[in-house]
C-alpha positions as CSV (number, residue, x, y, z in Angstrom):
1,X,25.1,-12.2,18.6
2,X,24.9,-14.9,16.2
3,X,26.4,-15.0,12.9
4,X,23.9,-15.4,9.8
5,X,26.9,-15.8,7.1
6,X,30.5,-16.1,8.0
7,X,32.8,-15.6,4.9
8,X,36.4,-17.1,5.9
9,X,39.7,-16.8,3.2
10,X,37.2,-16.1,0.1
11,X,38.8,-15.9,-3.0
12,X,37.8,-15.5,-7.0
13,X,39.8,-15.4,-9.6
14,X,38.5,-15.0,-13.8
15,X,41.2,-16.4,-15.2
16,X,44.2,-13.9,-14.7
17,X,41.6,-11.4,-12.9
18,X,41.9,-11.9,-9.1
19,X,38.8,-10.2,-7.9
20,X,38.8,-11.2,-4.2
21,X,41.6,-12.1,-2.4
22,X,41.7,-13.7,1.6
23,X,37.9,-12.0,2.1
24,X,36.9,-12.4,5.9
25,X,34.1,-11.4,7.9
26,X,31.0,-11.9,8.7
27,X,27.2,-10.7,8.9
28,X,25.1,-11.1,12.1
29,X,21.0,-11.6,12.3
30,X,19.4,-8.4,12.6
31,X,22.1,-6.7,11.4
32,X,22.3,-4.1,8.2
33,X,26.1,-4.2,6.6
34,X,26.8,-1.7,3.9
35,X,29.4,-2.8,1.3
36,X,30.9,0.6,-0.7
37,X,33.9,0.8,-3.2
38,X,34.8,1.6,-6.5
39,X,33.4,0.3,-9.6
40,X,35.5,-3.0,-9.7
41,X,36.7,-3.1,-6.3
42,X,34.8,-6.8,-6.2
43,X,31.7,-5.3,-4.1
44,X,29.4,-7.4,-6.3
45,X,31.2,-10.4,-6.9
46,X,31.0,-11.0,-3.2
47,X,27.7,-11.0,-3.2
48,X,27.3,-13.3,-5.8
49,X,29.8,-15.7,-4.1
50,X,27.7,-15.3,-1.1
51,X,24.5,-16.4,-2.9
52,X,26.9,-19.3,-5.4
53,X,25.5,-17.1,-8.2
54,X,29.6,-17.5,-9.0
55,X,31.4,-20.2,-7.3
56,X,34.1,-19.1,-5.5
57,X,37.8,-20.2,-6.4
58,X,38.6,-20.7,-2.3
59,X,37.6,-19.8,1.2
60,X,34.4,-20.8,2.7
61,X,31.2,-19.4,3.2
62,X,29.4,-20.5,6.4
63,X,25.3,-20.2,6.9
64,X,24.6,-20.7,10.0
65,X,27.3,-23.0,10.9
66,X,27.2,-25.0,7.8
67,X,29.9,-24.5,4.9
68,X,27.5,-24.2,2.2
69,X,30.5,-25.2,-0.3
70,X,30.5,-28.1,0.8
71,X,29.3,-31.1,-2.1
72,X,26.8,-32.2,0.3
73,X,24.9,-29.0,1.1
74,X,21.8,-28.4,-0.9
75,X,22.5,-25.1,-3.3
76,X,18.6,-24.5,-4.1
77,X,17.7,-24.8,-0.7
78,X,20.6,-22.4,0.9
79,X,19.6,-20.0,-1.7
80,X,16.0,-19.8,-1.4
81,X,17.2,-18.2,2.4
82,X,18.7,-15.3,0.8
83,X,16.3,-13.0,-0.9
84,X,18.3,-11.1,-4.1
85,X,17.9,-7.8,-5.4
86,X,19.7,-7.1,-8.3
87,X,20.2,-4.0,-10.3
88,X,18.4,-4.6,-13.3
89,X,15.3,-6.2,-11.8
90,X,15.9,-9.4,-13.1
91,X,11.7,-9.1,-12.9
92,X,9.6,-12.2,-15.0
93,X,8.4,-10.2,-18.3
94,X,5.6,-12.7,-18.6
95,X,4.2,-11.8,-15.5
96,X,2.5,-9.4,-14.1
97,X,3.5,-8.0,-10.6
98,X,1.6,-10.6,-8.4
99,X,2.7,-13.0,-10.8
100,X,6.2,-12.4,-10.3
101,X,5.7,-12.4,-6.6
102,X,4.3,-15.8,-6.0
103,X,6.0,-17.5,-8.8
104,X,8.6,-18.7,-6.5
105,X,6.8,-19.4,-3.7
106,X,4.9,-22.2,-5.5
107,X,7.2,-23.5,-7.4
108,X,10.1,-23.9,-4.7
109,X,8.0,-23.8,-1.3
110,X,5.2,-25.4,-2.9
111,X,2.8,-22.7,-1.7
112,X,-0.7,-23.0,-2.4
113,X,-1.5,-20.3,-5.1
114,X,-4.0,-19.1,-2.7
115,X,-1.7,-19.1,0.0
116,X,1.0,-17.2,-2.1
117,X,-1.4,-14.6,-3.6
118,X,-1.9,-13.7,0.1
119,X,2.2,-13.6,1.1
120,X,2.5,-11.5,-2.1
121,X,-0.4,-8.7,-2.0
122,X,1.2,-8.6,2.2
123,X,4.8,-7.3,0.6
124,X,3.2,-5.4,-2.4
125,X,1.2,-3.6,0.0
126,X,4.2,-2.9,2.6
127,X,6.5,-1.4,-0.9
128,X,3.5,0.3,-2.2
129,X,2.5,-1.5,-5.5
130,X,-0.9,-2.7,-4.5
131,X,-2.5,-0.9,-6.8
132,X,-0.1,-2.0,-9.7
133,X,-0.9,-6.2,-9.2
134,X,-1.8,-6.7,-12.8
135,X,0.7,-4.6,-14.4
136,X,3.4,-6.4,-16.6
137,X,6.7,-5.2,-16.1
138,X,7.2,-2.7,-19.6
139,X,4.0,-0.9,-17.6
140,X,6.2,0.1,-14.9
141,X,8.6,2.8,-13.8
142,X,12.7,1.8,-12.6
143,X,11.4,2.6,-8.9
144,X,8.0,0.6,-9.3
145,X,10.2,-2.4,-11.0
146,X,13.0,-2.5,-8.1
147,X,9.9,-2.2,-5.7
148,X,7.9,-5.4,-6.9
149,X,11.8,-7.2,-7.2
150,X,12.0,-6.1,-3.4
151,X,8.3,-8.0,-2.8
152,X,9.0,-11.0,-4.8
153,X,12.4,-11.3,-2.8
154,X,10.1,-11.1,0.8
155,X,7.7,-13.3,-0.4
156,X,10.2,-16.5,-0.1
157,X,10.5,-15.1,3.8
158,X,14.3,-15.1,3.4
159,X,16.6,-15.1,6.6
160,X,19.1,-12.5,4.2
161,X,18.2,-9.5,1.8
162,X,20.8,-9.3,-0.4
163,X,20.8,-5.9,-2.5
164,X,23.3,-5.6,-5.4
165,X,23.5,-1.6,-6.0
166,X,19.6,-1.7,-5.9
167,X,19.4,2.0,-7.1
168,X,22.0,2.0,-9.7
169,X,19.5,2.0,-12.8
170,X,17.1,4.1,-11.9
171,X,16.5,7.5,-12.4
172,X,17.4,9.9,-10.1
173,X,13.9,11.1,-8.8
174,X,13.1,7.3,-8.4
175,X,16.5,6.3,-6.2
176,X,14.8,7.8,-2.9
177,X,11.2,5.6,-3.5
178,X,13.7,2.4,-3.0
179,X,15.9,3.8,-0.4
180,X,12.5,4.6,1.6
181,X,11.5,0.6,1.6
182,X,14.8,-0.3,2.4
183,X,15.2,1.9,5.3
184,X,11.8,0.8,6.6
185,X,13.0,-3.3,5.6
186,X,16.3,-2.1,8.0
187,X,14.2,-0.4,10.8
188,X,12.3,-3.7,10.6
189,X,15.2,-5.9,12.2
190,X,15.7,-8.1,8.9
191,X,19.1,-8.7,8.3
192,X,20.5,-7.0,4.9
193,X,24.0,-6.9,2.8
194,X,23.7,-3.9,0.8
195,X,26.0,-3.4,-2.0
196,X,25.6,0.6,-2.2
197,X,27.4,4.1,-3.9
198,X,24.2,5.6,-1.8
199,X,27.1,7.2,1.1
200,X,23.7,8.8,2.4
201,X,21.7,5.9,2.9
202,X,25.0,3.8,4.1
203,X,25.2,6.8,6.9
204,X,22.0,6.7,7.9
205,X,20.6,3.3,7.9
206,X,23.9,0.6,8.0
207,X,25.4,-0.8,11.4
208,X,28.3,-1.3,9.7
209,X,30.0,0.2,6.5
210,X,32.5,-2.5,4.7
211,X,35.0,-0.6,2.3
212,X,36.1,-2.6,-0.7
213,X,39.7,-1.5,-2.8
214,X,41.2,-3.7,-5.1
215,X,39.5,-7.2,-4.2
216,X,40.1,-6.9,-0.2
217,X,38.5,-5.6,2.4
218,X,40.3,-2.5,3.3
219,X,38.3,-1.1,6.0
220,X,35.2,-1.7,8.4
221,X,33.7,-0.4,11.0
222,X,30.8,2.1,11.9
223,X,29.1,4.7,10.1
224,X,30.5,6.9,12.3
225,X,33.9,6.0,12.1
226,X,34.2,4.7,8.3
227,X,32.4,8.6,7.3
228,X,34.1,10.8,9.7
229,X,37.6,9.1,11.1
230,X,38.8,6.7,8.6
231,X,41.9,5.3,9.1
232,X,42.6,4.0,6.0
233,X,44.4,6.4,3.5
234,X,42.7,4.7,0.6
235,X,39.0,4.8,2.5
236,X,40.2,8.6,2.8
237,X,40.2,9.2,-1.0
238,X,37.7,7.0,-1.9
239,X,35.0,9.3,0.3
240,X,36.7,12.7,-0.9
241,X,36.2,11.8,-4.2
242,X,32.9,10.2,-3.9
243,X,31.2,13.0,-1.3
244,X,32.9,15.7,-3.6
245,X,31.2,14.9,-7.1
């Protein structure tokens, strides 16, 4: 199996705040790794580590074989390989859906705008906003939003999803229209980091469950084993008190 990202002795501190301390492990292509834990358990700051949206304090973070913290390596480029979903969208107001999809493309992979326009309506068709091209942001629903931000991401053919509690804003009837795409994105073979509190869809659809506590990585394994065996005390409570709301 090879290893897509490889995360060795990460560590981030905001001032006083340590938020990760000695993270290690590692991601492989193909694979779909679930990352649960309490709120401030450093879930997210991982990922943005991962993706140098926060530079991290020590440690290295390896894409395929290269450590992308080193001066040398190009930032832009590394992250145009990782597609990001974030919770809030993050979604171009100025544009309309296919707008926001190819965007990128021509801008960064210098695209054609006929040649994006085509990579775009592809992904807005597989999420289901084809019908909703023109439509500006304010015109769309939570779902619909995290739906076209789950396009754009595709349409810049990334070799990593990277979903930061993708489902987190939305409203509860529209949590299971985003779950659906990403299920079908996993079932697809593309390799995904998934920072989730969906214990369902981590069950269901991850080859591996991660369990954050307290800026470590306390536990990992398989569905199977992180949902019905932990053997982590703390993994233990975490569920009970999760699964039990």
């Amino acid at each position: 199996m090879v290893n897509i990202i490889e995360v060795e002795h990460l560590s981030k501190s905001f001032g006083d705040n340590v938020v990760l301390k000695d993270i290690n492990f590692s991601v492989t292509k193909g694979e779909v790794v679930c990352i649960i834990g309490s709120s401030g358990s450093g879930k997210s700051t991982l990922l943005r580590c991962i993706n140098l949206l926060e530079k991290p304090c020590g440690g290295r973070v390896i894409y395929k074989g290269e450590d992308i913290l080193n001066e040398q390596h190009d930032v832009y480029k590394y992250r145009q390989k990782l597609g990001m979903v974030f919770q809030q969208f993050n979604l171009f107001n100025n544009h309309d859906a296919l707008g926001n999809c190819t965007v990128g493309q021509v801008k960064l992979l210098k695209r054609s705008r006929q040649e994006a326009e085509a990579v775009a309506m592809e992904y807005l068709r597989m999420v289901g906003m084809e019908q909703f091209i023109h439509a500006k942001p304010k015109q769309l629903s939570g779902g619909q939003k995290q739906r076209v931000a789950i396009a754009r991401a595709l349409s810049m053919n990334p070799d990593v999803m990277l979903f930061d509690e993708p489902t987190s804003a939305l409203d509860p009837e529209m949590v299971g229209e985003v779950l659906k795409v990403m299920k079908e994105l996993a079932e697809s073979g593309l390799t995904m980091l998934v920072v989730t509190h969906e214990m369902g869809f981590a069950e269901e659809v991850a080859d591996r469950v991660v369990f954050m506590d307290d800026g470590v990585i306390a536990e990992e394994g398989s569905p199977q084993q992180i949902f019905n065996n932990p053997s982590e005390g703390r993994t233990r409570e975490f569920l009970k008190r999760i699964l039990n709301q």
